[in-house]
Structures are given as structure tokens and as C-alpha cells.
N, C-alpha and C positions, 0 to 999 in steps of 0.2 A: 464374570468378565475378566479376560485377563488384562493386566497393566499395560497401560499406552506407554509406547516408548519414541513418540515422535511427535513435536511442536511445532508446527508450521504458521510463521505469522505474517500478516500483509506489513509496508512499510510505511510509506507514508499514514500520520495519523498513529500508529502500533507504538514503531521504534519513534518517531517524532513525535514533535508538539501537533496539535490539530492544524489540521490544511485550511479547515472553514473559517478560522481568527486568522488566517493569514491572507485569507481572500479578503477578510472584511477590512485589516489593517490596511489591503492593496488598495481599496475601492478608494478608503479617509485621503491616502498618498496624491492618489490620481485626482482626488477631486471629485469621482463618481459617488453618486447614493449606494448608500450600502444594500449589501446584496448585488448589483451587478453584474461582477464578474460570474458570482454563481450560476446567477439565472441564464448569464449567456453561454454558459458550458453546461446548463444540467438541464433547460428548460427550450432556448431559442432550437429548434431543429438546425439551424444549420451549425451552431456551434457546439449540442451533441454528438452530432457527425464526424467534426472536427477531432473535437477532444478523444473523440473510440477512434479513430483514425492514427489517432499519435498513440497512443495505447498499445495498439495496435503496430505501428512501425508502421505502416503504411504514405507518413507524411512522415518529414523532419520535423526536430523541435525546430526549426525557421523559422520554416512552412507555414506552421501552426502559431507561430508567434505573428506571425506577416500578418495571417486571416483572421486569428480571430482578436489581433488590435482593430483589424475595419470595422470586424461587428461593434466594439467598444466605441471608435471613434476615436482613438489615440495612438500612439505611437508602439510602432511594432518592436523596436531594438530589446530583446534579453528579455520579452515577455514576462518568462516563464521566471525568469531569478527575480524580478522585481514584483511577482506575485507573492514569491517563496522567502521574501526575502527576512520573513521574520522565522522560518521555519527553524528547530532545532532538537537536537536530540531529545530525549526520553529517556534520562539515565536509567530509575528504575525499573523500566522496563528491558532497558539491554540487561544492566543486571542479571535481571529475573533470568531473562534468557541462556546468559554465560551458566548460571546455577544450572540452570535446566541442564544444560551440554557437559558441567562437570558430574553433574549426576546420572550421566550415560544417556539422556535424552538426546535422540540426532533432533538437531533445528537447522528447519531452513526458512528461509525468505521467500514469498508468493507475492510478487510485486508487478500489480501493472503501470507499467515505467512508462517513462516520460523524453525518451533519448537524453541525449548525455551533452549535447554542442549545440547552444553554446553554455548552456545551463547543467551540471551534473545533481541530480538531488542524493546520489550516493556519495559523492566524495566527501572523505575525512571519518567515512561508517566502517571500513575497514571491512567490508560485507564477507570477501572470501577469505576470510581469514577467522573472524569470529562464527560461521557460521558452516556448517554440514554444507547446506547444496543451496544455492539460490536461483532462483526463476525470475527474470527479469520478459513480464509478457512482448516487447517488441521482437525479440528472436525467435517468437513462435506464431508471427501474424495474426494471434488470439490475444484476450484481453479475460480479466475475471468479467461478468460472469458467463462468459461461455464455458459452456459442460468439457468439452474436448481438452479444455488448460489445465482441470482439477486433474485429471487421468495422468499427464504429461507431469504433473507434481508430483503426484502417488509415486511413478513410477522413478520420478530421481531421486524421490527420498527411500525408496526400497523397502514402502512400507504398505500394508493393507490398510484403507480405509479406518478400520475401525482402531485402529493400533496409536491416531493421530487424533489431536486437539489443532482446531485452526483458529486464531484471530483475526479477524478484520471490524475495522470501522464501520463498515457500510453494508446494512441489513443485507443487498441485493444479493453482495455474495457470497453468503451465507450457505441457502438453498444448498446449491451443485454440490456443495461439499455433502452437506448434511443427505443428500442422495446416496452417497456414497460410502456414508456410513459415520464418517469424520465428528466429532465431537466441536460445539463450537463456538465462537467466545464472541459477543459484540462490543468491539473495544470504545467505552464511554469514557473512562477516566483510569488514569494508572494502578489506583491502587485497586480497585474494583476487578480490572483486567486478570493481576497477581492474580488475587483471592479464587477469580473461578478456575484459572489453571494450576492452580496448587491444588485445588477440590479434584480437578479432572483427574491432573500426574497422580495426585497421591503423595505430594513431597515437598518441603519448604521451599521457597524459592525466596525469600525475602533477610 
């Protein structure tokens, strides 16, 4: 096989702290039982909808802050930053990644976003600047894991399938990639994350 020379990693959860301790820290905040938020973004159908909706670009972060405070029962203002609000970097894994990219690996960002107003979850990532090509799914009315977003990836990172290691947190979108050839990493803990993409590149990253 020859050497993969392309990183591709999701954002939330990858380059940050976990999403899911910050939903749970958002629930303690509000007063709800733990796990609620989850369940009304990953289980209630109409707040599935929602959430691939804003993913998607399809809704505003408002929008989406408006409706699915109703499904909660609470107050809609800044939703989304007062879910996030414990959210924060992931040194060693930016790290890892900067190594990656002095070691001639192109990395990019595969992020299905979250719009940016009133809430930015990129600001202060320095995204275009640290990073090859970034994909932010709202500008492509697709979200992972639709098949058609990994293609739209491939293609801005200028690489074959098989050429790339992908990470993400979330089994689901895994699949698409691994169709395509993509080598691919289920990000559980930082240091763990390292280790199988150091195995994958072939190179220190720590």
C-alpha cells in the first residue's frame, strides 16, 4: 500500500472536548434531567429534523435555537452557546494534527456545522489558517453522513480515497468514508485517537 498523505478530521468532539459532557453539564445548568437535551436532538423526531436541518444550513442557528428551546420547555436566547458552553479545545490533538501538516500531510476539517450567529463553535480555532482545506457542511446543503459530502471532501482535499485517514466521534459517519476507500479513526479519547493515526500515517505525531 502506498503512504497516505491526507488527515481529514471532524471538529467538534476531534479537535474539542466531547460535545456529550457538555450537553450533560447544559441539562445540570438548566435544571433538566440528564440526558435531555440529547434525547431531544438525537431521538424526539421532531428535534432530529431540526438539528439535520441546521447541519444542513437549511434553518438558522435562531431558528433552531427558537424551536428546539419549545421542544425543552425553556428559553430559546443563545441556545446553542449555552449548550457549548463548556466546550474547548483539544490541545493534543491540534498538536498532532499541526505535526501531521509539518510532516507534509495535507489536513483538513470535515465539520458538519452549526452556523455561526449568534453562536460561532469555530472562533479562536484559527481553522484557515492551521489547516489545508476545511468543509463546513452548511454551504453544501448536505451534512455527514450523506454519501454525496464525503465526495465534495475528496475532492477539496485533492486526494484518492484511499490516500486519507478520517476521524470522527460518531460511528454513523464512519461508513461513507470507509466506502470510499478512506482509512478510519473513532475518536473516543485523545490519546487513543493519536496512536491509530500515527499507525495509519506511519509517523510520530506526539
Amino acid at each position: 500500500m502506498s503512504r497516505r498523505t491526507g488527515l481529514i478530521l471532524d471538529f467538534g468532539g476531534v479537535l474539542t472536548t466531547s460535545v456529550a459532557a457538555c450537553a450533560t453539564g447544559f441539562d445540570r445548568r438548566a435544571g433538566l434531567p440528564e440526558g435531555t437535551f440529547l434525547t431531544a436532538i438525537a431521538k424526539n423526531p421532531e428535534g432530529v429534523a431540526l438539528y439535520a436541518d441546521l447541519e444542513r444550513g437549511t434553518i438558522t442557528q435562531t431558528e433552531w435555537n427558537e424551536r428546539t428551546a419549545a421542544l425543552l420547555g425553556i428559553d430559546g436566547t443563545n441556545l446553542l452557546g449555552r449548550v457549548l458552553e463548556d466546550l474547548h479545545p483539544e490541545p493534543s490533538v491540534i498538536a498532532a494534527a499541526q505535526a501531521a501538516r509539518a510532516a507534509g500531510i495535507k489536513v483538513g476539517i470535515f465539520s458538519n456545522s452549526l452556523g455561526s450567529e449568534p453562536y460561532d463553535i469555530y472562533d479562536g480555532y484559527d481553522v484557515d489558517r492551521l489547516y489545508d482545506t476545511v468543509l463546513l457542511s452548511e454551504h453544501y446543503k448536505m451534512r455527514k453522513p450523506d454519501p454525496e459530502i464525503y465526495e465534495v471532501m475528496l475532492g477539496l482535499m485533492e486526494l484518492a480515497g484511499p490516500a486519507c485517514v478520517f476521524v470522527d466521534d460518531t460511528a454513523r459517519n464512519l461508513p461513507p468514508a470507509e466506502d470510499r476507500g478512506v482509512a478510519t479513526v473513532l475518536a473516543k479519547n485523545p490519546a487513543d485517537t493519536i496512536a491509530q493515526v500515527e499507525a495509519l500515517l506511519g509517523i510520530p505525531l506526539s
